[in-house]
N, C-alpha and C positions, 0 to 999 in steps of 0.2 A: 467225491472230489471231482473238479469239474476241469476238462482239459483246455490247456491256454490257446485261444482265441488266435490265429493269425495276423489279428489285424491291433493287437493289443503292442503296446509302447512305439518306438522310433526301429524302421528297419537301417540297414548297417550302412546303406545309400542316402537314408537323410541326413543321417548321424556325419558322413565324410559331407553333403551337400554345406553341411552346417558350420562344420569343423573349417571350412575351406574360405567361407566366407565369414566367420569372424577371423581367421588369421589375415586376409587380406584388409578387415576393418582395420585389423590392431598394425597391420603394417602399417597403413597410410598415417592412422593415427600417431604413430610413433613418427614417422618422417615429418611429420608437420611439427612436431614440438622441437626437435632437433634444428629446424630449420628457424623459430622462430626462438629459440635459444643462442642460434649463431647471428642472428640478427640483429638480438639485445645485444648481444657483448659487441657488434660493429657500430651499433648506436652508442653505446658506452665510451667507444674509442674514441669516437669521431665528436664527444661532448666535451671528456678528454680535451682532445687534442685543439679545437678553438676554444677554451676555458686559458691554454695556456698559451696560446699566441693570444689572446685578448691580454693575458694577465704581463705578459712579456713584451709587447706593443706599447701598454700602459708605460711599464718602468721605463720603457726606452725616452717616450717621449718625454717623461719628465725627468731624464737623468740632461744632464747640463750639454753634455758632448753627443754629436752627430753620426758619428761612425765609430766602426770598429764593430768587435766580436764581443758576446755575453751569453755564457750558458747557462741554465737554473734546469735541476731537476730533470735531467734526459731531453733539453730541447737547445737547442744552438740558435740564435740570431745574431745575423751578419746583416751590416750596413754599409751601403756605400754611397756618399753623396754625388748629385749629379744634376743637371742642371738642365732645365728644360725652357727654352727661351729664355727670359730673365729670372724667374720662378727656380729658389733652390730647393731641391727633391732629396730625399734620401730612400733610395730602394732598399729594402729591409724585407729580407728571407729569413724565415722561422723553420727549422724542420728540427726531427731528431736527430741526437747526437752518433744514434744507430746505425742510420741514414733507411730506418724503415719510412715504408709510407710516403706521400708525395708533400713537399715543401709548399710553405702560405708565401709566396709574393703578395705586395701591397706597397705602395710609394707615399711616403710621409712629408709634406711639407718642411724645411729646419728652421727653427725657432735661431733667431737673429740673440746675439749677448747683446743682454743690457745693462 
């Protein structure tokens, strides 16, 4: 029988070298999925959230009347008309009904009855 060698497998200083540096791989690795997890879901929000001032924008302008309040689905738009030179405007703020998140300003021209 032949006696084991010294220099035979991994001494117990590579072993923690190793152990130390893949736990620092797998941190970073882990912070970076997390990060780009919370990113998707603020991309998601934020596609959300102008999908429904697009969509609410839309019905305003084609609904007959100029002002006033409309809420659909967690978002609130208020309109108020106003007049800039001769040019009739309606300022039209969309936010949620929550009041998370920062509110869409945008000034819409008013369609004259005819």
């Amino acid at each position: 029988m032949t006696e084991p060698s010294p220099e035979d497998g991994f001494s117990i200083l590579e072993m923690i070298v190793a152990m130390t540096i893949l736990a620092l791989v797998l941190g970073i690795a882990s912070q970076s999925i997390v990060l780009a997890s919370r990113s998707i879901a603020i991309a998601k929000a934020q596609i959300e959230a102008a999908r429904a001032a697009r969509l609410m924008l839309a019905n305003y302008e084609a609904a007959p009347n100029g002002s006033g309040e409309r809420v659909q689905s967690g978002w609130r738009l208020q309109a108020r008309p106003i007049t800039v030179s001769k040019a009739k405007m309606a300022a039209v703020v969309i936010a949620r009904t929550n009041g998370a998140g920062q509110p869409f300003l945008t000034f819409v021209p008013v369609k004259e009855p005819q």
